[in-house]
C-alpha positions as CSV (number, residue, x, y, z in Angstrom):
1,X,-6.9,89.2,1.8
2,X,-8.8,89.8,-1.5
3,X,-9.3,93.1,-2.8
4,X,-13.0,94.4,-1.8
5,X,-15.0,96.3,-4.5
6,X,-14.2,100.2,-3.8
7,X,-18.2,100.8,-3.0
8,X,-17.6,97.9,0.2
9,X,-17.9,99.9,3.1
10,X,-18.6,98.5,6.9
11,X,-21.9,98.5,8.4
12,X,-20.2,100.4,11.7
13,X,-18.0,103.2,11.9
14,X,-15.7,103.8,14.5
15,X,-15.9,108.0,14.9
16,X,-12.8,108.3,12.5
17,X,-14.0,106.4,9.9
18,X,-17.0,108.7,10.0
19,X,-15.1,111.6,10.3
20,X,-12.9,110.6,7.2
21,X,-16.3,109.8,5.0
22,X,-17.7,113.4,6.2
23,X,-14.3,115.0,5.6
24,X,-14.6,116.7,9.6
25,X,-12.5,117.0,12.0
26,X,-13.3,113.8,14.9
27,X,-13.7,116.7,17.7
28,X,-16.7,118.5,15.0
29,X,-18.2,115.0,15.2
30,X,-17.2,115.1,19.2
31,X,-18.8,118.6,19.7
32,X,-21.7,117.7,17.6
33,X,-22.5,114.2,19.4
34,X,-22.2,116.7,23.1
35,X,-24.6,119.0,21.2
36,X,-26.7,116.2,20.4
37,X,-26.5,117.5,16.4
38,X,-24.7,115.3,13.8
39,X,-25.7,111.6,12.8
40,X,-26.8,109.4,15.5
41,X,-24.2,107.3,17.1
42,X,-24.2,104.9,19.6
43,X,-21.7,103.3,22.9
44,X,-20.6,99.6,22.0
45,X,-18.8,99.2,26.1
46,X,-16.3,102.3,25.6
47,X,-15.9,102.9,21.8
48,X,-18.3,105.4,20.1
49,X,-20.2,104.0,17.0
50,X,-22.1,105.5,13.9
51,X,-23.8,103.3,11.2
52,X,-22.9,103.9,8.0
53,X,-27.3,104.0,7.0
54,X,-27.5,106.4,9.8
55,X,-24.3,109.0,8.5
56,X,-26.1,108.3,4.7
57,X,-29.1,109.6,6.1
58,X,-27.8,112.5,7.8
59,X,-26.2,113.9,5.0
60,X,-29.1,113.5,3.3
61,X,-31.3,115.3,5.7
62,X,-28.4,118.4,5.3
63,X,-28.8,118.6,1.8
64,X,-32.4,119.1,2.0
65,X,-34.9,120.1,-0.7
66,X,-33.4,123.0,-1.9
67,X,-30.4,121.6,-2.8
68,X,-28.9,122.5,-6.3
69,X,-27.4,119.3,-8.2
């Protein structure tokens, strides 16, 4: 398999993958998917599914305008 450029990333993320790019816990993003809160994920049959545009947008949405940086 060849090496993949370090900013390749998949288009879907299985809940630990997002977990490990948002650097939570998988039951925060568990609590926050029962809250309805977090980035929006979605069922494929039984495995829970985020896309990597919609976690990017989410943190985005967190930072806000305020944001210092």
């Amino acid at each position: 398999m060849p090496d993949q450029p370090a900013s390749h990333h998949p288009d879907l993320l299985t809940i630990g993958e997002a977990a490990e790019l948002l650097r939570a816990p998988v039951a925060t993003l568990r609590y926050w998917r029962h809250l309805g809160t977090g980035p929006r994920s979605f069922r494929l049959g039984r495995r829970v599914l985020y896309r990597y545009e919609d976690v990017q947008a989410w943190v985005e949405e967190q930072v806000g305008p305020g944001a210092i940086g």
